[in-house]
N, CA and C of each residue as an Amber inpcrd file, in Angstrom:
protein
   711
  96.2700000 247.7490000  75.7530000  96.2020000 246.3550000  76.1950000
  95.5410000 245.5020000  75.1220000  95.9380000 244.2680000  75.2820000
  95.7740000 243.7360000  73.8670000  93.7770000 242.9230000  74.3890000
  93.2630000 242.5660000  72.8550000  91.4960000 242.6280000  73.6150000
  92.0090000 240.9240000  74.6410000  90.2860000 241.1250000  75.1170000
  90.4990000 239.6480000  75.5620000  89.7910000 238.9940000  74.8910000
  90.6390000 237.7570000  74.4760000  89.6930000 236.4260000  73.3440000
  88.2610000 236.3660000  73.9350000  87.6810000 236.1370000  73.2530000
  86.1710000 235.7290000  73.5370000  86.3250000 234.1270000  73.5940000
  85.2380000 233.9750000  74.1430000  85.2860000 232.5430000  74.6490000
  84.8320000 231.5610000  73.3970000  84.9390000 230.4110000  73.7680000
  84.2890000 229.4940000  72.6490000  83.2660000 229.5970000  72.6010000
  82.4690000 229.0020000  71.3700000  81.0770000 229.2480000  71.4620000
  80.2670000 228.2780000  72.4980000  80.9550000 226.8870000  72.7140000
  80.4380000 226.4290000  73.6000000  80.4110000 226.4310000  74.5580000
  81.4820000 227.0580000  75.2850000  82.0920000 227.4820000  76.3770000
  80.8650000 228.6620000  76.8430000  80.5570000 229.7170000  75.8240000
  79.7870000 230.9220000  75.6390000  78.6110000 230.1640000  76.1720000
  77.9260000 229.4440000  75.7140000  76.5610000 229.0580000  75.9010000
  76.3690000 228.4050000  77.1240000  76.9400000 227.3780000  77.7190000
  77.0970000 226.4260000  78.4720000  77.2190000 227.7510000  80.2130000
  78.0200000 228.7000000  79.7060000  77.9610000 229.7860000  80.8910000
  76.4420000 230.6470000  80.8280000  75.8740000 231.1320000  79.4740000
  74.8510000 231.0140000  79.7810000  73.5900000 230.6000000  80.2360000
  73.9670000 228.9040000  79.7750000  73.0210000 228.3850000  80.3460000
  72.7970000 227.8230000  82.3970000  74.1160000 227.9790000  82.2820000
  74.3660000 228.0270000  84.1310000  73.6790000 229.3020000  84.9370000
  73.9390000 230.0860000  84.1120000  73.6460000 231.8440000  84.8500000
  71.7730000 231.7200000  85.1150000  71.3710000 231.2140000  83.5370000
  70.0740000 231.5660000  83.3750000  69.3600000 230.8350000  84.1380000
  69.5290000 229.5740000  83.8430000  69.0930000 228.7260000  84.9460000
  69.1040000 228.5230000  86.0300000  70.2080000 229.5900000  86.8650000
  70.2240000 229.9220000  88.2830000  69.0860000 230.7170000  88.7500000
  69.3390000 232.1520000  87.6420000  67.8860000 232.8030000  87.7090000
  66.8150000 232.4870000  88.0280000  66.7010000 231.6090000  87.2470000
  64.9590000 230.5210000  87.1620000  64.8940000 229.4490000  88.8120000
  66.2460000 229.3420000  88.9610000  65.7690000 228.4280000  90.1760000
  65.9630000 228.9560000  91.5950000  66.4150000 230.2410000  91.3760000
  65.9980000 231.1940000  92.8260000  65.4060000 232.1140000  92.5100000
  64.7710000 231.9870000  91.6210000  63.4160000 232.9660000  91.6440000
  63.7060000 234.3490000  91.2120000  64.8020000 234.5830000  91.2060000
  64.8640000 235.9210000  90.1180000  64.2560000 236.3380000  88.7410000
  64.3420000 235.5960000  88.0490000  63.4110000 235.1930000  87.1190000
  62.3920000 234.1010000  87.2740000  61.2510000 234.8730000  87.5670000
  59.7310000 234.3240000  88.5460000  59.0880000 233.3390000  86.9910000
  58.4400000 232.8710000  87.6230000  57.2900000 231.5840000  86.6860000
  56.5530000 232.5190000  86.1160000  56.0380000 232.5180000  84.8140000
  55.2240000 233.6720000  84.2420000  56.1200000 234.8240000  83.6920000
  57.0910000 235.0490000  84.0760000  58.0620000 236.1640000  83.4480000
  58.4240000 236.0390000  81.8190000  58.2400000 236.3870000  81.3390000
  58.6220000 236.8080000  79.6580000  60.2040000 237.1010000  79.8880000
  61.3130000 236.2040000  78.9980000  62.6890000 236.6310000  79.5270000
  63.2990000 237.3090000  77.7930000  63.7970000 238.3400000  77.7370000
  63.9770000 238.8280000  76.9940000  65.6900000 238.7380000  76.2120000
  65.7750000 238.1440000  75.0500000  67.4000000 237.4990000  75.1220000
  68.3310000 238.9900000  75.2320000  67.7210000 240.4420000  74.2290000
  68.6870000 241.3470000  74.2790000  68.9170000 241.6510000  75.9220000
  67.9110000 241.7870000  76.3640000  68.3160000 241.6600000  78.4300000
  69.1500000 240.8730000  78.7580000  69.0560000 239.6010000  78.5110000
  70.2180000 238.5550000  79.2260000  71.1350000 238.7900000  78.6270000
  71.6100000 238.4920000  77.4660000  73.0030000 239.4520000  76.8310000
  73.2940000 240.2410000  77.1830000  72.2820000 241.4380000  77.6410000
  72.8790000 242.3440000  78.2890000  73.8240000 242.7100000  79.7980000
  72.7530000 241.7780000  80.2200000  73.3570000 241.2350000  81.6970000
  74.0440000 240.5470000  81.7370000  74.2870000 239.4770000  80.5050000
  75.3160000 238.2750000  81.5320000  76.7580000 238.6810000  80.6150000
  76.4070000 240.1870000  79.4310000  77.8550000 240.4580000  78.9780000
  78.2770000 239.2230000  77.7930000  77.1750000 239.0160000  77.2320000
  77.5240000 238.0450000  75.9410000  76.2000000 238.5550000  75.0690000
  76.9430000 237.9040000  73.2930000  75.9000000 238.0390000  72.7010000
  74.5110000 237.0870000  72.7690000  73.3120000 237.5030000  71.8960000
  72.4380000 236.7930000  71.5760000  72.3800000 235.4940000  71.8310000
  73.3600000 234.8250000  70.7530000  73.2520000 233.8090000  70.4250000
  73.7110000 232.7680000  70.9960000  74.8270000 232.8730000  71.8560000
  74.6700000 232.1060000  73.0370000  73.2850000 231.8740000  74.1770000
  72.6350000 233.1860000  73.9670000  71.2310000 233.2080000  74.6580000
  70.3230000 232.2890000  74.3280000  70.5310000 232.3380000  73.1190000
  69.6000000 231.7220000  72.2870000  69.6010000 229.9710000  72.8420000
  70.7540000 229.7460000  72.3940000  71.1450000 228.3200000  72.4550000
  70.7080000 227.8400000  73.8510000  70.9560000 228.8650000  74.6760000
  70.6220000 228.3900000  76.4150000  69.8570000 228.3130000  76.6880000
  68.6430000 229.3480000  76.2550000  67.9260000 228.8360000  76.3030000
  67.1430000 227.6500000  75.7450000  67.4480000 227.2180000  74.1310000
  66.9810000 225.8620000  73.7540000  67.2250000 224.6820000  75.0000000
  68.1180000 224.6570000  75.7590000  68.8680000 223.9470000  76.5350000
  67.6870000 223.7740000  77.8940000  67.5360000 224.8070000  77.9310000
  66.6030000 225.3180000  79.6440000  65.3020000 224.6370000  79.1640000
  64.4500000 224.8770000  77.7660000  63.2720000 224.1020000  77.8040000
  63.3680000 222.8750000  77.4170000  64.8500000 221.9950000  77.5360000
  64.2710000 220.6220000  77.3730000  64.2700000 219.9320000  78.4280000
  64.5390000 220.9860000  79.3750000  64.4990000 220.6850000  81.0540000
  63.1920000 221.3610000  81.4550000  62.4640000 221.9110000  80.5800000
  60.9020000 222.2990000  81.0710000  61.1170000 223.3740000  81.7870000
  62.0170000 224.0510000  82.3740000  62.1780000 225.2580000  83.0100000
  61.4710000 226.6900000  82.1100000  61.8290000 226.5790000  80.9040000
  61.0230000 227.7640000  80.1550000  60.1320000 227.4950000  79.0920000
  59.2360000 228.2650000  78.3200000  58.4370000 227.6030000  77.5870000
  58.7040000 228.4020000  76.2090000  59.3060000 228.2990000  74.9040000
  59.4370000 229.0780000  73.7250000  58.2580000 229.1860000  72.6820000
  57.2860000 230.3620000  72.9800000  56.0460000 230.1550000  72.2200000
  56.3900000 230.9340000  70.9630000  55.9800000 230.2390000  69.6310000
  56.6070000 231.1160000  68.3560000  55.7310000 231.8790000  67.9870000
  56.3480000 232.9440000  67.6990000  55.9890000 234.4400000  67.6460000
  55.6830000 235.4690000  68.9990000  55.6140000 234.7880000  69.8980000
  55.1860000 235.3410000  71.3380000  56.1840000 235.7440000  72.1840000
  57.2710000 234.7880000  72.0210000  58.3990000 234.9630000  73.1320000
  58.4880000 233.7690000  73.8420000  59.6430000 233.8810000  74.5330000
  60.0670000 233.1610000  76.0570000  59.8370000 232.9320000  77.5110000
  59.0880000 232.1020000  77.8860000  58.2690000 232.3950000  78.8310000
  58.9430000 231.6580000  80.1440000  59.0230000 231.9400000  81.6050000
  59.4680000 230.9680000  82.4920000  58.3460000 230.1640000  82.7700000
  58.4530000 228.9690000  83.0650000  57.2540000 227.8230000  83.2200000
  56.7890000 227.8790000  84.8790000  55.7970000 227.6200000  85.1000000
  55.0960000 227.5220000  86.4970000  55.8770000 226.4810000  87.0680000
  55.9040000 225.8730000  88.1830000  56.0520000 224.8150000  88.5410000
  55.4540000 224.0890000  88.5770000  55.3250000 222.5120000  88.3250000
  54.7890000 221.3120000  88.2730000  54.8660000 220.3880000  89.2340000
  54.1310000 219.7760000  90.0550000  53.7790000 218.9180000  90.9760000
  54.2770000 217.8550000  91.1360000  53.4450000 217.4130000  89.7900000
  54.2340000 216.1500000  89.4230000  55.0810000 216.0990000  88.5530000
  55.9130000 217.0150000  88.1050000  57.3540000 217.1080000  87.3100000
  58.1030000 217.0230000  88.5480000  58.0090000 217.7880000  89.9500000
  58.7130000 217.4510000  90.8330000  58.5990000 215.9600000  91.4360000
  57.3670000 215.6060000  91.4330000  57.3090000 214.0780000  91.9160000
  58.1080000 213.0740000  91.4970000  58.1860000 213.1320000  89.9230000
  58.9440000 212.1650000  88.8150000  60.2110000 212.2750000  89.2860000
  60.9040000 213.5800000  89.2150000  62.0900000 213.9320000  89.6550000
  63.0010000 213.4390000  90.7370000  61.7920000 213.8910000  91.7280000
  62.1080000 213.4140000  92.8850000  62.6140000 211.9500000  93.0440000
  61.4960000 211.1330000  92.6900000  61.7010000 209.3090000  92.4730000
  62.6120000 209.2970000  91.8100000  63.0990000 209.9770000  90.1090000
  64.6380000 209.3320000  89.6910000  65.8280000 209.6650000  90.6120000
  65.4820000 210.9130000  91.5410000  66.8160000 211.1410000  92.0350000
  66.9350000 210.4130000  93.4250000  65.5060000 209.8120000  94.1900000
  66.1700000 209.3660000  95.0780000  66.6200000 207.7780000  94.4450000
  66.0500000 207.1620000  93.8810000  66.4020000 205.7250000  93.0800000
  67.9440000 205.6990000  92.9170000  68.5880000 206.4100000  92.2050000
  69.4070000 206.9710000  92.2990000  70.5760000 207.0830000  93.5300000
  70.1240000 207.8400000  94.1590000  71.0730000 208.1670000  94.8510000
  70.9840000 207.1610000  96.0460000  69.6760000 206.5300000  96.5250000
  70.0100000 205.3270000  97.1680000  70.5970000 204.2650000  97.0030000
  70.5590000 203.7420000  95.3500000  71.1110000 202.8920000  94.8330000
  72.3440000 202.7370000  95.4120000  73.0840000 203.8480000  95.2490000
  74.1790000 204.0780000  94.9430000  75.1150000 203.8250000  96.3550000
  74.1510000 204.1340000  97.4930000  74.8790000 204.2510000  98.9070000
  76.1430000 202.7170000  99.6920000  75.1090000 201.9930000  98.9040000
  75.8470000 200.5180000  98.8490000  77.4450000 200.7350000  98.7670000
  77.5320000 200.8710000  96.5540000  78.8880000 201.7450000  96.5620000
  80.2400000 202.5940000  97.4560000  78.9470000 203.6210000  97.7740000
  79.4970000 204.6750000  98.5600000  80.2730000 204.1250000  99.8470000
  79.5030000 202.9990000 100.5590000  79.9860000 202.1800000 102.1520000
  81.2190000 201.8490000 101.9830000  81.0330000 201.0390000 100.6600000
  82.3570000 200.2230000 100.2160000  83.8230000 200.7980000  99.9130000
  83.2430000 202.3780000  99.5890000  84.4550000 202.3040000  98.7570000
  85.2020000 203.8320000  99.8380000  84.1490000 204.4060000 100.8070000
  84.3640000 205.1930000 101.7140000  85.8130000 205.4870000 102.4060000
  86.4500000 206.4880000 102.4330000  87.9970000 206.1970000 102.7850000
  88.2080000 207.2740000 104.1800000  89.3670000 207.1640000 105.2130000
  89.4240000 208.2700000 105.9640000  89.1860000 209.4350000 105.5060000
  90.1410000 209.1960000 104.0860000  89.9910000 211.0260000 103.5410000
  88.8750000 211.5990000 103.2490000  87.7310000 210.6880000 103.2750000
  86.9230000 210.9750000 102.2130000  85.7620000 211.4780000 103.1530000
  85.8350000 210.9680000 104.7020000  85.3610000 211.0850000 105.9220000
  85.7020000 212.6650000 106.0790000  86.9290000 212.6840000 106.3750000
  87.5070000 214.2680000 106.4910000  86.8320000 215.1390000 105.5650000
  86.7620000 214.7090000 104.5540000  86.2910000 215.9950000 103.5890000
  84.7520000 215.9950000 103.5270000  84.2470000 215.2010000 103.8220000
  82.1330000 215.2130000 103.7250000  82.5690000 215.9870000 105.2490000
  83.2980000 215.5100000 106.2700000  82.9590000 216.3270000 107.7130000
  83.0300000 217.5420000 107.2650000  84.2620000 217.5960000 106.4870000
  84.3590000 219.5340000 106.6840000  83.4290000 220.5020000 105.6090000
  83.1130000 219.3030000 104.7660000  81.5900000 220.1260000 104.2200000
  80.1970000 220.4010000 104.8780000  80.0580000 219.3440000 106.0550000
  79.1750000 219.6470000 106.6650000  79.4070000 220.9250000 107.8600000
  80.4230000 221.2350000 108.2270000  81.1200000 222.0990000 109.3580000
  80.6190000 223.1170000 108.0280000  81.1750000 223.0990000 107.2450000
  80.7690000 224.6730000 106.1020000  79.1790000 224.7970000 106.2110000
  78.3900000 223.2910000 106.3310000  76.8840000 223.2580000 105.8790000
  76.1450000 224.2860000 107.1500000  76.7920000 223.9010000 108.3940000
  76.4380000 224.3050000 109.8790000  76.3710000 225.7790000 110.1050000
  77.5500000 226.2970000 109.3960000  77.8060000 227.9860000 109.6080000
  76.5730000 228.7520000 108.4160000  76.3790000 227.6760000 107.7660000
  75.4930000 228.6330000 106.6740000  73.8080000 229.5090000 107.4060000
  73.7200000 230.7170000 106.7230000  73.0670000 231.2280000 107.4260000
  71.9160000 231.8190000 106.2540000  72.0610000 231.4880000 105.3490000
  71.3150000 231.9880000 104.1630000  71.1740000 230.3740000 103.2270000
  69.9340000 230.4250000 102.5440000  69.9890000 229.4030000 101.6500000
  70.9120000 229.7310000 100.1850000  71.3900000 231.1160000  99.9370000
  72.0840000 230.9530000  98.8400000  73.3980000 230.5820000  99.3000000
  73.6670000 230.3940000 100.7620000  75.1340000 230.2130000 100.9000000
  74.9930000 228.0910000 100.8210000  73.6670000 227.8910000 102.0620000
  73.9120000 226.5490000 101.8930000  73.6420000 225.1090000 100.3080000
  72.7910000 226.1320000  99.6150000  71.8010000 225.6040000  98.4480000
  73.5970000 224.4890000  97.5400000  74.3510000 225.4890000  97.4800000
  75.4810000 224.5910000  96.9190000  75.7890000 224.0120000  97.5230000
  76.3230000 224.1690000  98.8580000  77.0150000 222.9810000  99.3720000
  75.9650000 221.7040000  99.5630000  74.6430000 221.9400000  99.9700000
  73.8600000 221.3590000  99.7510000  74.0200000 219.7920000  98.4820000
  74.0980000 220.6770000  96.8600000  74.2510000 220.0730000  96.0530000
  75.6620000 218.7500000  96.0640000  76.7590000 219.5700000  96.7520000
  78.2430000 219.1510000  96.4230000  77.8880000 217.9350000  97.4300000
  77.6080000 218.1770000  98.5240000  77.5040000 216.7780000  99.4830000
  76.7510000 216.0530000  98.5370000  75.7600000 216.0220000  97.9580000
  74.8230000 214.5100000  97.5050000  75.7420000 214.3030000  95.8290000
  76.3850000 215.3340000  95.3480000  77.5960000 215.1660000  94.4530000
  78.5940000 214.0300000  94.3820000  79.0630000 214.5310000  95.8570000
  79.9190000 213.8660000  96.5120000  79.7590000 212.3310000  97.2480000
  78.7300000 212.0040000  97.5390000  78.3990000 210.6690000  98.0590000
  78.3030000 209.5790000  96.1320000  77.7510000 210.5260000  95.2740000
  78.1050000 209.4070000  93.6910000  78.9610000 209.4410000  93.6630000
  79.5750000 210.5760000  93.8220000  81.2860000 210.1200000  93.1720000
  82.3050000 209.4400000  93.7530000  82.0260000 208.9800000  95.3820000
  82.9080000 208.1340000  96.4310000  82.2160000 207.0230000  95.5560000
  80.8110000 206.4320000  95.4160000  79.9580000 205.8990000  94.6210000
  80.9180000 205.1930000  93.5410000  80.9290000 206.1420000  92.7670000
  82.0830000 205.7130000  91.3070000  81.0120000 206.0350000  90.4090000
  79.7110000 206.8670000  90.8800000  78.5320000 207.1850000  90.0270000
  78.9220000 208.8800000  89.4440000  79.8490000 209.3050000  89.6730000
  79.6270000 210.9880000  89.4020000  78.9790000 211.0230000  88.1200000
  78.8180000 210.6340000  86.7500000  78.8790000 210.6190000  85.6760000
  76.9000000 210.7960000  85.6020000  76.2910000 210.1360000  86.9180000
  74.9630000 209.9750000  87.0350000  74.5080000 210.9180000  87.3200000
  75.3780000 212.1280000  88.0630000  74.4350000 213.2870000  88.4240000
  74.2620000 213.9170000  87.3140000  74.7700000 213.9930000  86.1110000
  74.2140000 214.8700000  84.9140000  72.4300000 214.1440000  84.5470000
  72.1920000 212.8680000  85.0260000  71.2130000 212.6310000  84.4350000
  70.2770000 213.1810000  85.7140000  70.4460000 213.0040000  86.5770000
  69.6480000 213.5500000  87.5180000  69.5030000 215.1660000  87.2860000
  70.7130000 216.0870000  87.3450000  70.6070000 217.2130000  87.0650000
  69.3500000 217.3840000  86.0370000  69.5790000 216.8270000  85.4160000
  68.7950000 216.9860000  83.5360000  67.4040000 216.7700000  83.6120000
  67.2390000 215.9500000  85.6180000  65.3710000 215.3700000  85.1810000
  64.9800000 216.5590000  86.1680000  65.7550000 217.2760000  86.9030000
  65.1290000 218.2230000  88.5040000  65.3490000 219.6720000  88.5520000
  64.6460000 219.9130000  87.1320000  64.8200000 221.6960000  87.2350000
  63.8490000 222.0970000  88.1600000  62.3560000 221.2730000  87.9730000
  61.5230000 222.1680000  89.1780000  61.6390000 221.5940000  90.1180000
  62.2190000 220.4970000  90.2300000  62.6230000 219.8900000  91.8760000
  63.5050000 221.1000000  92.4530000  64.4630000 220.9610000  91.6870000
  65.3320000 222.1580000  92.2970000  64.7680000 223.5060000  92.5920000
  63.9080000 224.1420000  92.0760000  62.9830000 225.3250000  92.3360000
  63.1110000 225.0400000  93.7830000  61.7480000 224.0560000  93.6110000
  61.1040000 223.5490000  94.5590000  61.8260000 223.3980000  96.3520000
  63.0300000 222.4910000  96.0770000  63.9320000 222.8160000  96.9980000
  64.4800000 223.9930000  97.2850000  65.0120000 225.1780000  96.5950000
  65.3130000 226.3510000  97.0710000  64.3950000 226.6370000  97.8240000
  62.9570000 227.0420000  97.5090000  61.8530000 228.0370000  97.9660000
  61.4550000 226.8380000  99.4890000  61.8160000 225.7770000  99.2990000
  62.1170000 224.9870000 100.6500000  62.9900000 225.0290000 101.5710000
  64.0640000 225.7450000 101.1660000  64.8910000 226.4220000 102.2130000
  64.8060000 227.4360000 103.1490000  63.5510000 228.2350000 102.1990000
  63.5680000 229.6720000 102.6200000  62.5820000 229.6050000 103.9990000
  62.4130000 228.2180000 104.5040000  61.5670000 227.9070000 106.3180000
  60.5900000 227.0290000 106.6970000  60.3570000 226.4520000 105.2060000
  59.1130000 225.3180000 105.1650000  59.5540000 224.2860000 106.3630000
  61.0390000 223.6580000 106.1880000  62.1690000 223.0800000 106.5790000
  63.1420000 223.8550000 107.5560000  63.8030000 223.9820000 106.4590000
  64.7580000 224.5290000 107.7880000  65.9990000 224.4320000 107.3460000
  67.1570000 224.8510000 107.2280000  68.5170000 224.5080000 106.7880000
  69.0210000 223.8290000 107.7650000  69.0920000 224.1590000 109.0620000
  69.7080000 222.7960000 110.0150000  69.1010000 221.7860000 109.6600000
  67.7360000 221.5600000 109.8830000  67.0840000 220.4220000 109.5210000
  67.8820000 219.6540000 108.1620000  67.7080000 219.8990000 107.7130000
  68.7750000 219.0140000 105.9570000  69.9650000 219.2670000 106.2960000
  70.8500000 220.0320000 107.1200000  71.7790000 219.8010000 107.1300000
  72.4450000 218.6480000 108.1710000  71.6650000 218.5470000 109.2630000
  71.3600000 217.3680000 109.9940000  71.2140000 216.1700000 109.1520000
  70.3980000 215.9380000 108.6110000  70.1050000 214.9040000 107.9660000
  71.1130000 214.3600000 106.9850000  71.8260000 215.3910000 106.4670000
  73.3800000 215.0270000 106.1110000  74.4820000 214.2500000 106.7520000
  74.4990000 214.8870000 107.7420000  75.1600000 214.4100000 109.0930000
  74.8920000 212.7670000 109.5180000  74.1260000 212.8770000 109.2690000
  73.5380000 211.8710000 109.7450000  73.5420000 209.7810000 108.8840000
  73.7550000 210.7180000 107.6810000  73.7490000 209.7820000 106.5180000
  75.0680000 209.5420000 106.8050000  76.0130000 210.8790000 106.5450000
  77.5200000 210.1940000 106.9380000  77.5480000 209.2730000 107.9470000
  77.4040000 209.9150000 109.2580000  77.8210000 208.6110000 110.5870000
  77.3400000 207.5070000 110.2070000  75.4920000 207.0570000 109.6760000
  75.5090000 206.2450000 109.2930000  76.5830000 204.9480000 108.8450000
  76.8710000 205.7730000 107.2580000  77.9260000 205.3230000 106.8040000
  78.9890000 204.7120000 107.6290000  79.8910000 205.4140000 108.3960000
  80.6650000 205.4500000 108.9560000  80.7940000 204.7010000 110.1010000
  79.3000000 204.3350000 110.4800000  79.1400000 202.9640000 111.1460000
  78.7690000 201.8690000 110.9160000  78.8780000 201.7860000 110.0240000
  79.1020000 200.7290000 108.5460000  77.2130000 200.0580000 108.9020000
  76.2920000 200.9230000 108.7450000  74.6650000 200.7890000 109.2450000
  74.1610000 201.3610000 107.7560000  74.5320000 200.3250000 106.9270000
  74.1300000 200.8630000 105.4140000  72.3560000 200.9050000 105.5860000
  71.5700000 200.1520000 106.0780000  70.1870000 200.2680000 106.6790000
  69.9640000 201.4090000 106.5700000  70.3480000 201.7880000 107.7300000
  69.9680000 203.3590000 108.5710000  70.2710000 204.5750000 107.5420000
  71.5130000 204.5470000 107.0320000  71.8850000 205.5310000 106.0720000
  70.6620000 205.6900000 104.8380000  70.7680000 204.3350000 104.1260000
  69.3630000 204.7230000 103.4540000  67.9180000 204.7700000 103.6060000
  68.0500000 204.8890000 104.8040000  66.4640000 205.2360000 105.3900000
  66.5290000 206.6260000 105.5000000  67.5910000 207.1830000 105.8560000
  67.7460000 208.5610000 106.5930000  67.8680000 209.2100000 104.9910000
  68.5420000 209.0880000 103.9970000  68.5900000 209.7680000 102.9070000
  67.0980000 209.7220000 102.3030000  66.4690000 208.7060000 102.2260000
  65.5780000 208.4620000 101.6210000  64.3080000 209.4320000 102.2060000
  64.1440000 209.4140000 103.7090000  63.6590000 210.4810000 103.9970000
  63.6320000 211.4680000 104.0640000  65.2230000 212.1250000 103.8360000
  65.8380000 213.3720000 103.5680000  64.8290000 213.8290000 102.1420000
  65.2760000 213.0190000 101.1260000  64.6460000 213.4300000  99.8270000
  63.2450000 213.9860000  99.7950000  62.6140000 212.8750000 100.5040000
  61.2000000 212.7850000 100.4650000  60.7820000 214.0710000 100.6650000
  61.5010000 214.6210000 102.1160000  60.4440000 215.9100000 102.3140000
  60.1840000 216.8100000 101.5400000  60.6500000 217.2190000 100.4250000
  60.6450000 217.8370000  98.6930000  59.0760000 217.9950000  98.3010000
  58.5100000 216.5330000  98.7990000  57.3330000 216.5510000  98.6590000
  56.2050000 217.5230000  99.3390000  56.5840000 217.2980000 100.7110000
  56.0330000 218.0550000 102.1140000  56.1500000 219.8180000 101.6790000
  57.1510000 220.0870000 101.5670000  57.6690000 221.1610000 100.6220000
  56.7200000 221.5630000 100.0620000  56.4290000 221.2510000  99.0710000
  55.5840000 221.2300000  97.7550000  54.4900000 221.5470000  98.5980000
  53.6670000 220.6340000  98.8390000  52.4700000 221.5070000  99.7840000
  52.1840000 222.2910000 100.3730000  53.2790000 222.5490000 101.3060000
  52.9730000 223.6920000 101.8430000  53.0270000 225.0020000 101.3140000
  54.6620000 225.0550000 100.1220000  54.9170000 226.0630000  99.4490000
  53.6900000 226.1680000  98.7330000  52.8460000 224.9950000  97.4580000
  51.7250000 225.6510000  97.0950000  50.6230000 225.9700000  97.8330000
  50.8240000 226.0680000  99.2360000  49.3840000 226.8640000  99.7820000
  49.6800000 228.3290000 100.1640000  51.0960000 228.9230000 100.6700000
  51.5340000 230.0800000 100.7170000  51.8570000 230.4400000  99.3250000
  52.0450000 230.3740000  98.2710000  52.2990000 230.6750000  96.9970000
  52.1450000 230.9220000  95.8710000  50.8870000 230.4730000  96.0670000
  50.0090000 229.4610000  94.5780000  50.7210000 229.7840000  92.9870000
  50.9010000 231.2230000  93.1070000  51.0560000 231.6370000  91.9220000
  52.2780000 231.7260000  91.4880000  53.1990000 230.8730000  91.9470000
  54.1990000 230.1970000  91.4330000  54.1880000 228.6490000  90.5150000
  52.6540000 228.6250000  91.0350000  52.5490000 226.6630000  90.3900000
  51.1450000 226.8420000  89.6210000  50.8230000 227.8860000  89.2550000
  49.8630000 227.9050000  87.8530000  49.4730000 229.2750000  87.5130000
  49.0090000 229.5020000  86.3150000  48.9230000 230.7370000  85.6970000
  47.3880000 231.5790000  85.9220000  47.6310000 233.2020000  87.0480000
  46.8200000 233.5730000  87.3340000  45.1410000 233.5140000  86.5970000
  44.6200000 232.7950000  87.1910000  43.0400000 232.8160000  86.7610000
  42.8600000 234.4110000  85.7200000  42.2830000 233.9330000  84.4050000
  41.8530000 235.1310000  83.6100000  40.3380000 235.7170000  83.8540000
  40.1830000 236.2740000  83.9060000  38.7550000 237.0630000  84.2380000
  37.5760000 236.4160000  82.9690000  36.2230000 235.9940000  83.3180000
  35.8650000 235.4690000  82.4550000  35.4580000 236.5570000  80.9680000
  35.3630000 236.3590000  79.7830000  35.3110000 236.9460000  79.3040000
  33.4700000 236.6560000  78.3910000  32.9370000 237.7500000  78.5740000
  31.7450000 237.7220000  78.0290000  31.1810000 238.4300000  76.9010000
  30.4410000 237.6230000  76.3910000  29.8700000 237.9380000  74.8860000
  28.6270000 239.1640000  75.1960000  28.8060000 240.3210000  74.4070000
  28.1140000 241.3140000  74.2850000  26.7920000 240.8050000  73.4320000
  25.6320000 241.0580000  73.7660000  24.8840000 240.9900000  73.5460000
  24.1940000 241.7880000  72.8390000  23.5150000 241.8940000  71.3270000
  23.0110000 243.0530000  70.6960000  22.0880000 243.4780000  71.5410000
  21.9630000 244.8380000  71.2440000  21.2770000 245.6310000  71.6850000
  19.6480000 245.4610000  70.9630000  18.4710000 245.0310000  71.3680000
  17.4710000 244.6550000  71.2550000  16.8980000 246.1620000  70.6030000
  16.2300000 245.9140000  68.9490000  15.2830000 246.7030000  68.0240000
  14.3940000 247.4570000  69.0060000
């Protein structure tokens, strides 16, 4: 059989950098972990140097930290990296709802319903965490904003943490998936008000999140306390 082409190089990297960064944001690859590139090559079935590149990619999103001579490190989570985040993405995505009223179509009704009918059956956060994403996707791009979620993507790596490990009961997956629901009818009852009150609070709880996750967690959002280290004292003539 004849081989199979290898991919482009950008093509190469750009899949690495999706894979790795999944890692990092469900916790497979934990905060504090040292990530090793011959490992990820190994695992994700590519060379190095696509590794390489992905990772340059991952720390300008603050997700990992590249110390020279030391290695690759995954970054703790940040508080207020999620806070910042948080504010560009709801700014953002409220902005935008205006748009969204206007330009809202039957079809477009049909298809957010039947993403939320998918959102309802979900029973795991790795099943709902995407569709999750595709609905608030999907409200920029009725929007005429799709082009905006790359900048949002680009500011909410530890938001996004943050939200996974918020799935896992802080919240609740009905709970946000409700609140989805909810933004649509909004919409749909042409109560542009209500819709962005209800999103806006949707977002918010990210925050609520955050607290609670850092009191069950801690050691996901800073680097274990080092033992103090003390000076030996000569031994007295």
């Amino acid at each position: 059989m004849p081989a199979t082409p290898a991919l482009p190089r950008t093509s190469a990297r750009m899949m690495a950098y999706a894979q790795i960064r999944d890692r990092i944001i469900t916790g497979l690859d934990a905060p504090g972990a040292l990530l090793s590139e011959n490992e990820l090559a190994l695992i994700l079935g590519t060379s190095r140097q696509p590794i390489r590149e992905a990772l340059l990619l991952i720390a300008q999103e603050g997700l990992v930290e590249i110390r020279p001579q030391s290695g690759t490190y995954v970054t703790y989570i940040d508080p207020q990296i999620v806070a910042q985040a948080q504010f560009i993405r709801e700014a953002v995505e409220v902005a935008s709802l205006k748009e969204c009223a206007q330009n809202l179509t039957p079809d477009h009704v049909e298809a957010l319903r039947e993403l939320l009918d998918r959102q309802d059956r979900c029973t795991s956060r790795d099943e709902f965490y995407p569709l999750d994403e595709e609905f608030h996707r999907a409200l920029l791009a009725i929007a005429g904003h799709e082009t905006a979620w790359a900048t949002v993507a680009n500011a909410k790596g530890h938001l996004d943490r943050a939200r996974y490990l918020g799935l896992s009961g802080f919240r609740g997956i009905p709970a946000y998936a409700g609140d989805h629901r909810e933004v649509l009818d909004a919409l749909v009852d042409g109560d542009l008000g209500a819709a962005e009150d209800c999103l806006r609070r949707h977002l918010r709880f990210i925050l609520e999140d955050v607290n609670s996750i850092r009191e069950s967690r801690p050691e996901l959002f800073a680097a274990p306390a080092q033992p103090e280290r003390r000076t030996r004292r000569p031994a007295r003539a």
